[in-house]
Every structure is written in C-alpha cells, then in structure tokens.
TORNUDREN-655469 format. One record per residue (C-alpha): x, y, z; residue in three letters. Coordinates in steps of 0.001 Angstrom, whole numbers, plus 524288, in hexadecimal, padded with zeros to 5 digits. Layout:
<pts>
XYZala
...
</pts>
This chain:
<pts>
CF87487C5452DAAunk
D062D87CE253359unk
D0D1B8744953CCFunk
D08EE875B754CBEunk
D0F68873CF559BCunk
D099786CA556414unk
D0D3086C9557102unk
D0A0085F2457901unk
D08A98648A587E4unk
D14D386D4A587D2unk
D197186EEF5953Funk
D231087BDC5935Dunk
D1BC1887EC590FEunk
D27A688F2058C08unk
D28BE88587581A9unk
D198D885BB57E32unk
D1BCF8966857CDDunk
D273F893ED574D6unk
D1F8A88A6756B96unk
D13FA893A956A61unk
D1CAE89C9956763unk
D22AA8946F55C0Cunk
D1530891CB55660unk
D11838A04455504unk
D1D1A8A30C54E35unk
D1C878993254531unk
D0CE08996754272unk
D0C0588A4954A03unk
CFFD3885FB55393unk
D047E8817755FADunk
CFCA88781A5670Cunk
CFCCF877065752Bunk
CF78786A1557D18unk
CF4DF86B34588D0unk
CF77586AA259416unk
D02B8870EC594F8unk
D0D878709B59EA5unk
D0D8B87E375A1B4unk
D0183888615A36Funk
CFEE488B21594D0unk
CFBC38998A59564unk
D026D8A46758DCBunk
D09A28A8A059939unk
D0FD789BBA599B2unk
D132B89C1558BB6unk
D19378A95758B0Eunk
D261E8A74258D34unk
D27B589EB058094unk
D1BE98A52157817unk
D1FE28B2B257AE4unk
D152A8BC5E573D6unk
D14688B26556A4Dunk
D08AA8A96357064unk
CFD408B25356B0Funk
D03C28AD8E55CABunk
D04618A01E56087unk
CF93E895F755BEDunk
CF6D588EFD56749unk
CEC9A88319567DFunk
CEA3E87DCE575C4unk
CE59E86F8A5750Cunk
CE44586AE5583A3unk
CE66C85D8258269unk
CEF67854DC57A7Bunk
CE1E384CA057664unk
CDC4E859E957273unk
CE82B85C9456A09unk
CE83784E84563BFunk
CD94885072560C5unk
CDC9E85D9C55B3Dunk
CE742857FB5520Funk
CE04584C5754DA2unk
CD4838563F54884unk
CDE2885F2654251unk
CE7258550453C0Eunk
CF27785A9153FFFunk
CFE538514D54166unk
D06968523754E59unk
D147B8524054EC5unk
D1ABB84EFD55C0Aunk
D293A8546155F03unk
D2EE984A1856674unk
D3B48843D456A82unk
D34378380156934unk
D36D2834DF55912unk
D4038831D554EB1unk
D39B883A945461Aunk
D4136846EC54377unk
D39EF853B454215unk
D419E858D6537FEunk
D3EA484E0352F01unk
D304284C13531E4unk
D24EA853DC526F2unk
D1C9C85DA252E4Bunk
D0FF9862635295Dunk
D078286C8F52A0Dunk
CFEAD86B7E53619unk
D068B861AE53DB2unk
D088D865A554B6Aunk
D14D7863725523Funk
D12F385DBC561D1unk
D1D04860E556C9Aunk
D1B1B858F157820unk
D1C9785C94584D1unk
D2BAD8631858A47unk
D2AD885A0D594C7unk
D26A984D9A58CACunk
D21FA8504558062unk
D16C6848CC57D91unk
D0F8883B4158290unk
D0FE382E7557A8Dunk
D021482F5157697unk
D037583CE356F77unk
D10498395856883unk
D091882D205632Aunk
CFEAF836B455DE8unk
D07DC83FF455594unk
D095683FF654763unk
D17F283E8054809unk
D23CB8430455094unk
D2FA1847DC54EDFunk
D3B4C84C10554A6unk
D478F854A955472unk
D530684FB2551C1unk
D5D4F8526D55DD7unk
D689C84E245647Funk
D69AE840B156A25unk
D683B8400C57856unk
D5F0884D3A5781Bunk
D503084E5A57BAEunk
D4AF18573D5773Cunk
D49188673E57289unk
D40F686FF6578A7unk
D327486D225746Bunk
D330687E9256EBBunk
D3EBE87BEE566C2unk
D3A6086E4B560F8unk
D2EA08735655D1Dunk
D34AD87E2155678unk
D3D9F875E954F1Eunk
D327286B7854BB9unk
D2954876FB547DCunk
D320687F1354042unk
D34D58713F53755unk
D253886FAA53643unk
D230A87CBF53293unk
D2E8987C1D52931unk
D2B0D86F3C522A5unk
D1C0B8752C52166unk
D1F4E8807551C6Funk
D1A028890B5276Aunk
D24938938D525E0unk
D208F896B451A5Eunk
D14ED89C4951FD5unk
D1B938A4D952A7Bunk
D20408B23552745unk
</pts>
C-alpha cells in the first residue's frame, strides 16, 4: 500500500483538480470529505485535473465521521499538514499506507480532527510567513513520503 492524500473539506476547486491530478501521476488515492466548498463535479475540477481525472483514484467519503470510521477499519495512520507543530516534515518516518490530511485553504482543519491524527508535521519556512499553497505543500510532503517508502521505485 502506498501513502494517500486526503483532503479535509477543501474549499478551492482549482486546487482539488490540481491534487487529483498529482495523485494520478504518481499512482496516490486521494480522498475527498465532504462537503466541499465548491460544487464537486468534473466540470469544476477541470481547470486543475485537465484530462487527467479519469486516471485519478478518487474516494468520496461524505462526512469527516465517515472518513474517521473508514480509517479506524483500515488502520491507516493520518498525517495532518499543519502550521500548527514543531515537527518538521522532512525529519518525520512515513510508511506505507499512511495518508497525508490537508485541511481546509480557508482554515485547515477543526480542533477535534487534529486531536485525532497520528502525527503532524510541518514545513519548515520563513519566520513571519503562513503558509504555502495547500497544491504545492502537498506535493512537497508527498514527494518525501513516496521517497522515504520507496514508491518511486515502482513508477516507470
């Protein structure tokens, strides 16, 4: 099993279409929980999943209680991308199967799911700066995960 992405409620549809993208190019799930902040239709997505949608692995949960209950079964550890941690994500272990959460743009996640993640982690920036776009982050988180698992190995 590889790493996953989730997305918590992701309000920018551009962003969700660039993501999808990112996990059919790289072989990765993505989960979506709902709702969403944006009509979640393929014409919404377009812009930022291009032709590459009908490639992504998309699983629709449509709650965040659905998504926990899903996890729990599975056994599948989450890892939340936050600002909200010491913990860098470039010297944290990944493992095969954990999922990586990104909260929402707007305000990432609530209290109660942070305090239900495995771990979280952050990337290291510039004092005085928020945060990177929730597209890019992911990509840099992911393409550690994948390294550290040994999921390129796989990929032609």
């Amino acid at each position: 099993m590889t790493v996953q992405l989730a997305l918590y409620q992701p309000d920018i549809a551009q962003n969700t279409g660039t993501l999808l993208r990112l996990g059919a190019c790289l072989g990765v799930r993505v989960h979506i929980i709902h709702p969403t902040g944006f009509p979640f239709s393929r014409r919404e997505l377009k812009r930022g999943g291009l032709d590459y949608l009908d490639r992504a692995e998309i699983v629709e949960h449509d709650s965040y209680a659905h998504f926990a209950a899903w996890r729990q079964e599975s056994g599948h550890r989450t890892v939340l991308l936050t600002t909200k941690t010491e913990t860098s994500a470039y010297g944290f272990s990944y493992a095969p199967g954990d999922i990586l959460m990104l909260g929402r743009e707007s305000a990432g996640v609530p209290e109660s799911v942070a305090a239900e993640a495995g771990a979280a982690i952050r990337i290291p920036m510039q004092t005085g700066l928020r945060s990177i776009n929730v597209a890019v982050a992911a990509s840099m988180i992911l393409g550690e995960a994948l390294r550290q698992t040994g999921h390129f190995e796989t990929l032609s």
